[in-house]
N, C-alpha and C positions, 0 to 999 in steps of 0.2 A: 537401537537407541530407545530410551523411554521413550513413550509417545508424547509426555508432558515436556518433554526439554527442547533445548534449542535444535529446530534441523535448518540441513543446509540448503545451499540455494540451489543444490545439485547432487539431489541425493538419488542413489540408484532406485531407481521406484520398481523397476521390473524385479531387483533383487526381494525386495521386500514382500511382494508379491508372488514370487516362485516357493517364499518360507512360508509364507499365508498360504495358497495350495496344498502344500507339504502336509500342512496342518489339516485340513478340513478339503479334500480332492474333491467330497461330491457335493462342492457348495456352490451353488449358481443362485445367482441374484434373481437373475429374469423369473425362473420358477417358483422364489419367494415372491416375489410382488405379483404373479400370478396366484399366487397359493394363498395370500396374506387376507384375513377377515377382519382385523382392526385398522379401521382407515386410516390412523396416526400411524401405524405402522409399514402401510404400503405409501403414504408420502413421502417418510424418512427414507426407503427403499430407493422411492423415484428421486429425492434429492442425491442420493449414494451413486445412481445411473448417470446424472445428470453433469456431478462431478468428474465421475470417470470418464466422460465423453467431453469434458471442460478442453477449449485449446485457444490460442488467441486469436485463432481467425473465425470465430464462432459468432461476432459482429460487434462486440461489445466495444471496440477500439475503433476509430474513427481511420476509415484508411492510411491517411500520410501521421497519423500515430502508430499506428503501426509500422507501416515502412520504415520509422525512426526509430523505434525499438527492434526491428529486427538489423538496421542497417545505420548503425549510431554514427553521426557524425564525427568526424575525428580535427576538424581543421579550426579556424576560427571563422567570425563573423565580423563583416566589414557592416557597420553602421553608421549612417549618416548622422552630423551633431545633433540635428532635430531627431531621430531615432533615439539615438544617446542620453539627450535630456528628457525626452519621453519616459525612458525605461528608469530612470532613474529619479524621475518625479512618484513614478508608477509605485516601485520599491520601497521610496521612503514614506509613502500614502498607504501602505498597506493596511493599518489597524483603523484607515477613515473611510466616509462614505465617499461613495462614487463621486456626488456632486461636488466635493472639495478639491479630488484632482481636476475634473472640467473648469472649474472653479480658477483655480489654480494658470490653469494652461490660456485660459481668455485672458487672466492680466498679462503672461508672458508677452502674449502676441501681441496685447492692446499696445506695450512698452517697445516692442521689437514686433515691431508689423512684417520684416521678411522673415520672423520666424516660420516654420508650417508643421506646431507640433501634431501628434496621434492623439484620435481620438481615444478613449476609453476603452474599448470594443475593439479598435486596430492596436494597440499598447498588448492586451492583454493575449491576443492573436500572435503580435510579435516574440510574448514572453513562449507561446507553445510553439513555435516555431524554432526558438533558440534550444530550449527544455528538452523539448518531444514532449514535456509532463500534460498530460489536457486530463480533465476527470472525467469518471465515466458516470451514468444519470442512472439510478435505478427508482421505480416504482415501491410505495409502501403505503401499507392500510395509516386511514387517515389517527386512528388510533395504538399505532404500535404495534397491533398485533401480528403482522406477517408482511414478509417481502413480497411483490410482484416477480418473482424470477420459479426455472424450474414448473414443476407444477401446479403453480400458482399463475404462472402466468399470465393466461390466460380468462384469467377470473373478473367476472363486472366486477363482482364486491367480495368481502373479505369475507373468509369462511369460521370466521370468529364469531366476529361482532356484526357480521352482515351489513358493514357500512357500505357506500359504494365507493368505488374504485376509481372512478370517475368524476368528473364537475359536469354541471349543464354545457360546458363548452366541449369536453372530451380533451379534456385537461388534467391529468392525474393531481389526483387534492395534496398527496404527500410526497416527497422524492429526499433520498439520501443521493451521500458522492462519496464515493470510491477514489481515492486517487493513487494510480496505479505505481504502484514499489520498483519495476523495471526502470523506467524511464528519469526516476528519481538517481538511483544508484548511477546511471550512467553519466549523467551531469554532474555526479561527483565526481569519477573516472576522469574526464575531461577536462577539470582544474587541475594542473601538477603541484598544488600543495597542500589541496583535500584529497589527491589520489596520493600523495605521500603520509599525509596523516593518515591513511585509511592500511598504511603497512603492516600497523601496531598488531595484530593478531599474527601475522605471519613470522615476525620477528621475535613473538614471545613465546611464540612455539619453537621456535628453532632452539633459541632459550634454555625453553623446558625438555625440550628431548635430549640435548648437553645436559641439563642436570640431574634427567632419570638417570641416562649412561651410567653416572658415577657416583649414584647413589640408591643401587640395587633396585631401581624402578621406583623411589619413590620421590614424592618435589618435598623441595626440603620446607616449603610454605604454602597456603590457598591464599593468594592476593586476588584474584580473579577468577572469572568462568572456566577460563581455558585449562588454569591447574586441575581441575576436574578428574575423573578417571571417562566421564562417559564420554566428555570431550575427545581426549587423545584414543577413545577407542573408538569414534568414530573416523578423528583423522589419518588414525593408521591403518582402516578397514578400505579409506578412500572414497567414503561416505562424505568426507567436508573436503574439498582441494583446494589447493595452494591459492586458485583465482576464486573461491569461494569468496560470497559473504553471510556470515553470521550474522541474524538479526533475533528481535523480542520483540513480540507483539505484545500490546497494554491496552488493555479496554477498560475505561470508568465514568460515570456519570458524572456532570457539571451543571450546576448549578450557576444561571447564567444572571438569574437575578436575586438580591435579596431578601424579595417573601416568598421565596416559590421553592417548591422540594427541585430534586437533579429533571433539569428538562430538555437534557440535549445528554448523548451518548458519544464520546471522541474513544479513536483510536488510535495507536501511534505506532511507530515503529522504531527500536530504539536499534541501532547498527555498533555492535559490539566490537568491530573491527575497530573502532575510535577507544582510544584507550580509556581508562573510569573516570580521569580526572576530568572530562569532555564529553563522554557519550548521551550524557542525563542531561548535560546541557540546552537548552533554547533551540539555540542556531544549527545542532547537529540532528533534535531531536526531527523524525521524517513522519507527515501525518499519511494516514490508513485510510481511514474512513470518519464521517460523521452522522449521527441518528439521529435528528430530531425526536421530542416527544411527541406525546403529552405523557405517557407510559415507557417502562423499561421496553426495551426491541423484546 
């Protein structure tokens, strides 16, 4: 596949890498980052080592997030009414500040004293607990200039701008979140009418493979992604499978207030299995990541 297209959730990675070999046999990393005299150069190297040795038990996931991404719940959840109202105070408070749901939950009870709604902090414990989604916390120079991870890690201050890396308390000045794509997808799995909306790629390929048949391999229209050629020449190499999902990552600056240039960096993730009429949509669209400023990442 191109490397700029969409790949899948389950792509043969060893295959890809037996062709890379093929290509270049007497190429070893470790030799280059030993060999390498441009320090930008032996970074990018150590990031390249870093990634290949990437796996999810490397610590970045919070143990029982993990457990739930390797072992997804399949049943339901029995919730108590005060649970119930909690979660759904929680939900509809999404775009306000914290104090409005505390806020919120003191009149309940003031009104209905045998209420005993969740706190804020127990609400939002409950939502990762149902989820499995929790985000994960990374380090960044207090100016944009570089991640804390990798070979960076380890750094007082940023090898940019030399800011530090640190506060007088040993409190990192800057943190992005991650919020991990696994745990997302499978909480869709787990509604049977977002795991039935989520058929629409599988059923437009079946679709399109009836209509190559009987039309000398070729689609009689490109309404979508999937009409594609690099598409079906991955799905028929078994590079993308049937339990696969197809996703687009989207990265763009936001401009959060208006006298200020872009001060905040979002990610998204757009899940292609969702037909076009939906997938751009709000409610489908899955968030990535977010990058505070003052500067581009």
């Amino acid at each position: 596949m191109d490397p700029n297209s969409l790949a899948a959730d389950d792509m043969d990675v060893d295959e890809n890498r037996d062709a890379t070999n093929d290509l270049r046999p007497d190429l070893n990393i470790e030799d280059l980052i030993d060999s390498a005299t441009l320090q930008s150069i032996k970074v990018s190297l150590d990031f390249i080592q870093e990634l290949k040795r990437a796996s999810l038990d490397d610590g970045h996931l919070a143990p029982d997030v993990l457990s739930c991404l390797k072992n997804p719940p399949s049943g339901t959840f029995d919730l108590t009414p005060d649970e119930q109202l909690s979660l759904e105070l929680f939900v509809s408070m999404h775009n306000t500040p914290q104090h409005v749901y505390t806020s919120v939950k003191n009149s309940i009870e003031r009104r209905h004293p045998e209420s005993d709604l969740l706190s804020f902090e127990k609400v939002k414990q409950l939502t990762v607990e149902i989820t499995g989604i929790s985000p994960i916390t990374d380090h960044m120079c207090i100016n944009s200039c570089v991640v804390y991870t990798g070979p960076f890690k380890a750094l007082e201050v940023c090898p940019v701008c030399d800011e530090p890396h640190f506060d007088t308390g040993n409190r990192p000045r800057q943190v992005f979140l991650t919020i991990p794509i696994g745990p997302q997808l499978q909480a869709l799995r787990r509604n049977k009418d977002k795991a039935m909306a989520l058929r629409y790629r599988t059923l437009h390929t079946e679709a399109l493979i009836l209509e190559l048949a009987d039309n000398d391999g070729l689609p009689k229209g490109y309404s979508d992604f999937f009409d594609g050629s690099q598409y079906m020449d991955a799905f028929e190499r078994g590079l993308i499978k049937e339990d696969d999902i197809v996703l687009m990552l989207s990265l763009d600056g936001a401009q959060l207030f208006a006298s200020k240039h872009s001060d905040c960096w979002m990610c998204i993730w757009v899940v292609f299995d969702h037909s076009p009429d939906v997938r751009y949509k709000k409610p489908y669209v899955l968030p990535a990541f977010t990058i505070p400023g003052p500067n581009p990442p």
